[in-house]
Backbone as CSV, one residue per row, in Angstrom:
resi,resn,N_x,N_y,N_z,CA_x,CA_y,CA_z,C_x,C_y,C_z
1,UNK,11.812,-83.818,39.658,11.074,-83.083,38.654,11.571,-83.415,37.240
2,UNK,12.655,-83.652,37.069,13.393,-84.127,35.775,13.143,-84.993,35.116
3,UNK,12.740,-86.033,36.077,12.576,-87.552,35.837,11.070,-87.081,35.603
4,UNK,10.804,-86.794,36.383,8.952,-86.974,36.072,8.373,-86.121,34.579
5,UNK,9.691,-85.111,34.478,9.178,-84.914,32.952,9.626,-85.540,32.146
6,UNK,10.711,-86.448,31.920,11.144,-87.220,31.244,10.126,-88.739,31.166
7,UNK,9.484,-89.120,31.928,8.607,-90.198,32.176,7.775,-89.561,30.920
8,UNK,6.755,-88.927,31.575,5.554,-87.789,30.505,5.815,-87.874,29.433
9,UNK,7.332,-87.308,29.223,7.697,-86.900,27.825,7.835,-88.549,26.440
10,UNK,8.381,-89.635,27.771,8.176,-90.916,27.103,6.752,-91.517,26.947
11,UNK,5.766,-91.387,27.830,4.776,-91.574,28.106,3.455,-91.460,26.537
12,UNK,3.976,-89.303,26.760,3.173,-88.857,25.761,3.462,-89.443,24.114
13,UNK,4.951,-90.110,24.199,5.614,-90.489,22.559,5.320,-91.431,22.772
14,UNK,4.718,-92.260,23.477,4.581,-94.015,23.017,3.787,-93.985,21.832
15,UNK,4.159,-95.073,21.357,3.330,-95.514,19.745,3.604,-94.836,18.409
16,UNK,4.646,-93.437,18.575,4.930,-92.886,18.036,6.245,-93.216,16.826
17,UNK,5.852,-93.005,15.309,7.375,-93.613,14.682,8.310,-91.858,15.030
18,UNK,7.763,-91.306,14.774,8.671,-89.883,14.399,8.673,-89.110,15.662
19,UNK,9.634,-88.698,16.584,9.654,-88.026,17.120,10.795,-86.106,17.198
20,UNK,9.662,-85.112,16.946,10.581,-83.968,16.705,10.697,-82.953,18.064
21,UNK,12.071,-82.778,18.435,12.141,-82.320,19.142,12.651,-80.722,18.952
22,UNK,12.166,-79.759,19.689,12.700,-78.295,18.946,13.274,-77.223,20.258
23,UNK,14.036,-77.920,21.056,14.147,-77.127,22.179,14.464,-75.630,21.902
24,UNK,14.219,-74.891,22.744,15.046,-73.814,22.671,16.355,-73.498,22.917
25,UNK,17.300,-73.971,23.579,18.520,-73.981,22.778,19.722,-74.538,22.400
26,UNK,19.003,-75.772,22.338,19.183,-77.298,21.657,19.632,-78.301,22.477
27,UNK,20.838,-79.194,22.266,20.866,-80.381,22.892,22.045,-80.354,23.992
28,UNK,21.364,-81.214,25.230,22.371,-81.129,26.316,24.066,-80.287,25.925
29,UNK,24.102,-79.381,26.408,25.579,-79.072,27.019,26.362,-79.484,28.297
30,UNK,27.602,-79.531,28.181,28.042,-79.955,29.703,27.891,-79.232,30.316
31,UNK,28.121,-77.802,30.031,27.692,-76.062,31.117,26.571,-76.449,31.993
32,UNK,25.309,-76.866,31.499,23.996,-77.070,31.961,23.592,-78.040,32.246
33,UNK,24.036,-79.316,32.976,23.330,-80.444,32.840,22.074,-80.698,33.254
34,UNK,21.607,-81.800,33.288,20.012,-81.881,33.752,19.925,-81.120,34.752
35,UNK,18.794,-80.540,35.443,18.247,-80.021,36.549,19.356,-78.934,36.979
36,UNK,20.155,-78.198,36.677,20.413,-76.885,36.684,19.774,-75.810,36.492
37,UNK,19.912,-75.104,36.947,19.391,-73.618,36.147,19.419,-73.401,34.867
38,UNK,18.255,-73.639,34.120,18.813,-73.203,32.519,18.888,-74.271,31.123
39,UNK,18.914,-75.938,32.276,19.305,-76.866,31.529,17.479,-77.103,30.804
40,UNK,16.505,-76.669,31.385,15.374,-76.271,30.694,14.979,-76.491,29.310
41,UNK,15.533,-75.377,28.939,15.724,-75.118,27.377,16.521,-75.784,26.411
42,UNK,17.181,-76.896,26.758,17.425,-78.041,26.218,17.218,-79.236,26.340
43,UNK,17.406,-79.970,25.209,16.498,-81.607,25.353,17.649,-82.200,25.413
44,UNK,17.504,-83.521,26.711,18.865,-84.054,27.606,19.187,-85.384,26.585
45,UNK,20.235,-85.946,26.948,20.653,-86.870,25.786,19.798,-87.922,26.498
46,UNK,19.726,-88.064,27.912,18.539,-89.269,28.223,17.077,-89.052,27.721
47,UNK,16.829,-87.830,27.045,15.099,-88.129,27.001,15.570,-88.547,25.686
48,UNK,16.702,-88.152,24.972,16.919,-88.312,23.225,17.090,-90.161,23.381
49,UNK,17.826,-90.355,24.237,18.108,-91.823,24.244,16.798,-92.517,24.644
50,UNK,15.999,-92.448,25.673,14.522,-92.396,25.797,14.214,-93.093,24.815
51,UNK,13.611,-92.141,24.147,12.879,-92.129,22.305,13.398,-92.954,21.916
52,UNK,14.677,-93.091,21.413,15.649,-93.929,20.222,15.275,-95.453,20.645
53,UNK,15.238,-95.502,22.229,15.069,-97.318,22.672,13.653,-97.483,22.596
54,UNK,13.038,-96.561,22.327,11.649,-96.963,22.366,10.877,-96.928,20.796
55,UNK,12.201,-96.991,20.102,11.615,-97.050,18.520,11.600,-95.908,17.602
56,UNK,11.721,-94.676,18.333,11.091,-93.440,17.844,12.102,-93.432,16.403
57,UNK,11.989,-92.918,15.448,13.154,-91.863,14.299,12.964,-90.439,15.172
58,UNK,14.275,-89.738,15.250,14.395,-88.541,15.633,14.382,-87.769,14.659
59,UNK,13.994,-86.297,14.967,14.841,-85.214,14.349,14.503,-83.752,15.321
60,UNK,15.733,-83.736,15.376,15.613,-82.440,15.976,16.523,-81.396,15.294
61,UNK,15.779,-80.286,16.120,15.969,-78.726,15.316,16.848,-78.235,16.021
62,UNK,18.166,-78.017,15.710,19.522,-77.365,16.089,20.260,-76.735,15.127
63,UNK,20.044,-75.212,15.941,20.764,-74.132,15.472,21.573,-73.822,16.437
64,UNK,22.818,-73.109,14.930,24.081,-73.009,16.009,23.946,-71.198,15.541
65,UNK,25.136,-70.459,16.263,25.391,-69.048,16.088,25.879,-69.359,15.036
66,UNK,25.627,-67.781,14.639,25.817,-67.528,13.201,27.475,-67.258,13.411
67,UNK,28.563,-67.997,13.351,30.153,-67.731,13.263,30.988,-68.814,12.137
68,UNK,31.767,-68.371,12.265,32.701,-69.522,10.895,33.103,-70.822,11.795
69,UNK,32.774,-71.564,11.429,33.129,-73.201,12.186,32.961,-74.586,10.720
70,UNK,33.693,-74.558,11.036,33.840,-75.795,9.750,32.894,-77.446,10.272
71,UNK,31.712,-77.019,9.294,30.673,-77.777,9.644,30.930,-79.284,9.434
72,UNK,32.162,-79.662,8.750,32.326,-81.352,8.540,32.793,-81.797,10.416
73,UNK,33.666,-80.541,10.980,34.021,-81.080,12.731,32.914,-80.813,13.426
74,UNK,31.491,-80.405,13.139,30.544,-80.589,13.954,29.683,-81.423,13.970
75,UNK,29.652,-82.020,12.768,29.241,-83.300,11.940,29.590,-84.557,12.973
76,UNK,30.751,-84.243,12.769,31.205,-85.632,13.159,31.682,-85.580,14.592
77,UNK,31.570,-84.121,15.466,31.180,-84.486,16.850,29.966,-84.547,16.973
78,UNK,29.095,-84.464,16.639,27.507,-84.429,17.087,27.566,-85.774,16.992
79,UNK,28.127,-86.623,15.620,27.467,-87.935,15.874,28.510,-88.806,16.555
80,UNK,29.564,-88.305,16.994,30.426,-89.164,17.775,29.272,-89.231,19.297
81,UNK,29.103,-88.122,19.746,28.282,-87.886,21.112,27.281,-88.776,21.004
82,UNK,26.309,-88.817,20.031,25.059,-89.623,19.721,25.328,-91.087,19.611
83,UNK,26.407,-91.329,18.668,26.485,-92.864,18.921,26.838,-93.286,20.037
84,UNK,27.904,-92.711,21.051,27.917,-93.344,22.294,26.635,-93.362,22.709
85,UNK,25.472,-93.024,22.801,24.839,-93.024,23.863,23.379,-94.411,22.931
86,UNK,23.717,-94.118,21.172,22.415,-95.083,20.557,23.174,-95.606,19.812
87,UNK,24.346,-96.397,19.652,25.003,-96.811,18.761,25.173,-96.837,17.264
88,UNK,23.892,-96.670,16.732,24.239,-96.085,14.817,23.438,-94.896,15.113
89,UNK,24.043,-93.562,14.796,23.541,-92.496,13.933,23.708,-91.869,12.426
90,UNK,22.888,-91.682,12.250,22.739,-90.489,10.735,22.665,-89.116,11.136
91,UNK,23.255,-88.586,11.116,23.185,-86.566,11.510,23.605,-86.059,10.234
92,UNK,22.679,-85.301,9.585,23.082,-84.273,8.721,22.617,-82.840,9.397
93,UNK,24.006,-82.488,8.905,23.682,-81.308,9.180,23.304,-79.668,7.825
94,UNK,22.329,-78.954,7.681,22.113,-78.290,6.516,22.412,-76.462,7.296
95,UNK,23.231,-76.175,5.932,23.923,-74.877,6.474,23.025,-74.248,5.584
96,UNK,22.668,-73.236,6.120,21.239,-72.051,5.262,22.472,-71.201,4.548
């Protein structure tokens, strides 16, 4: 079932430059991986990697809890995670 929405999900983005993704509650965790209970509501780093080989520009919508975390170490784990998997990223991140 995973795969077959992940197919779709490449399927429906072909031809596409921009792809936005807005899961509900954001991007793969290790807690949840694919096809768990729950892992649902987030978009997996294979459909993100998906997109990226197939040309797409990303952006996706990730919100974190509202707590004190020093946003330059999330910065630069988000895009440590991302480049392993697409080798150059850009991640900004904007604090409201």
């Amino acid at each position: 079932m995973v795969a077959a929405w992940r197919d779709r999900l490449l399927r429906a983005a072909g031809g596409a430059r921009v792809v936005f993704v807005d899961p509900e509650n954001g991007i793969e965790v290790p807690s949840k991986p694919s096809g768990r209970a729950g892992s649902a509501k987030f978009v997996m780093w294979d459909e993100i990697e998906g997109l990226w080989r197939m040309g797409c520009s990303l952006v996706a919508d990730q919100h974190f809890p509202r707590e004190a975390r020093e946003v330059r170490a999330l910065h630069e784990a988000t895009t440590a995670h991302a480049t392993r998997w697409m080798g150059r990223v850009e991640a900004t991140h904007v604090r409201a």
